[in-house]
VOPAGU-2260 file (C-alpha; in pm, 1 decimal, decimal comma):
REM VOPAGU-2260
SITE   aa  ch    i         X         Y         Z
SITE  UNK   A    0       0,0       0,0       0,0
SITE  UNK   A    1     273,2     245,8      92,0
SITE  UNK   A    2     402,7     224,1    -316,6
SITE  UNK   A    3      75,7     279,5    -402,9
SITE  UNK   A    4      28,0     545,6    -183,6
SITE  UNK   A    5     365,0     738,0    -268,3
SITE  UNK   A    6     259,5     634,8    -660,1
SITE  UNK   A    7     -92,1     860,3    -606,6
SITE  UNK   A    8      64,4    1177,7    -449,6
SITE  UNK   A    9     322,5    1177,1    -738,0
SITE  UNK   A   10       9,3    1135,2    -973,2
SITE  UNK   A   11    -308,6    1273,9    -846,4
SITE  UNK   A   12    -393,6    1487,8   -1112,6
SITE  UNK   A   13    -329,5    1280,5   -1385,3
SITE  UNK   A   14    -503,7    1050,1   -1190,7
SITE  UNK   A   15    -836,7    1210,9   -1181,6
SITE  UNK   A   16    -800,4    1399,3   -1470,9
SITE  UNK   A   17    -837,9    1025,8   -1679,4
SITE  UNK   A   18   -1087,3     952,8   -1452,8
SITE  UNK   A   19   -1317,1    1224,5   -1553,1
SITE  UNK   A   20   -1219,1    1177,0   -1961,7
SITE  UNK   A   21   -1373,7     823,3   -1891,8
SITE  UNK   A   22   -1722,5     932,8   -1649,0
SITE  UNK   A   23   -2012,3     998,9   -1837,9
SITE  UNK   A   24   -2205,6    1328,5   -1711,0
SITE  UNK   A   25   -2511,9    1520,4   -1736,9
SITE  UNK   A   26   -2593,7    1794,6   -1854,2
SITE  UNK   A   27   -2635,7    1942,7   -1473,2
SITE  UNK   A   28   -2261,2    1746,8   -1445,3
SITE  UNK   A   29   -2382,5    1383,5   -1247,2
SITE  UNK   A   30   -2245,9    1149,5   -1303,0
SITE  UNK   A   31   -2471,9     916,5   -1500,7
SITE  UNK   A   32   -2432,9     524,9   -1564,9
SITE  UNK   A   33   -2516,9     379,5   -1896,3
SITE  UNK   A   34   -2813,3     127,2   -1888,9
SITE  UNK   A   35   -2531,6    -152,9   -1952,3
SITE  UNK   A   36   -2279,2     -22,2   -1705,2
SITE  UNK   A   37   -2209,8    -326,4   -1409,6
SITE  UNK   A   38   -2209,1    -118,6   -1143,6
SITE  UNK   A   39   -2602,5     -11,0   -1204,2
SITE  UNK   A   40   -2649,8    -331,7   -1055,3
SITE  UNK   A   41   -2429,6    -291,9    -727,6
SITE  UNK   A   42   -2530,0    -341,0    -400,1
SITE  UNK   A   43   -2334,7    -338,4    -157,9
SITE  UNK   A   44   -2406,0      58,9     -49,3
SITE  UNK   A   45   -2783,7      15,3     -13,2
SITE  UNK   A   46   -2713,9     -77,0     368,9
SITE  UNK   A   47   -2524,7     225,2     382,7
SITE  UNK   A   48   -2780,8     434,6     146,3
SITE  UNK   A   49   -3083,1     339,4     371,7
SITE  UNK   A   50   -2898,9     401,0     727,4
SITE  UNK   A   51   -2803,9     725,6     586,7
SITE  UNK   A   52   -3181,4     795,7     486,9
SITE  UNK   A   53   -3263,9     784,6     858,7
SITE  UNK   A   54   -3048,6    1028,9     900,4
SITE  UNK   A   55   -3218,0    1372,7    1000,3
SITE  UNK   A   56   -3145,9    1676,8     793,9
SITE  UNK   A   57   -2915,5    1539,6     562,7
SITE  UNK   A   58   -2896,4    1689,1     258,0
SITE  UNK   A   59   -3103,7    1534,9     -31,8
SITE  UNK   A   60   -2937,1    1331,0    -231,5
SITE  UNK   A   61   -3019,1    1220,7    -586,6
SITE  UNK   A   62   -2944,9     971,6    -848,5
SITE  UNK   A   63   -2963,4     952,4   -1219,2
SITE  UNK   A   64   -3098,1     663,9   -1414,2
């Protein structure tokens, strides 16, 4: 982890910068997965997503579909 770690503060920008070339986005800039993409179908933050509901004035949150 410690290369890895080293590797992202040399190359952070370049980083991210590929990372939005690659993310689809919105015209109000979401990010917005394709009807095909594999993580549509992921799961394993609803547990998270629905404790965070319960949550008392946290801000609204929103997804595109």
């Amino acid at each position: 982890m410690k290369d890895f770690a080293e590797w992202m503060n040399k190359n952070r920008s370049r980083a991210y910068e590929h990372a939005r070339k690659i993310t689809k986005y919105d015209s109000a800039g979401r990010v917005v997965l394709g009807k095909d993409d594999p993580w549509r179908n992921e799961t394993v933050w609803d547990e998270y997503g629905k404790e965070l509901d319960k949550i008392e004035n946290l801000p609204a949150r929103s997804m595109v579909c």
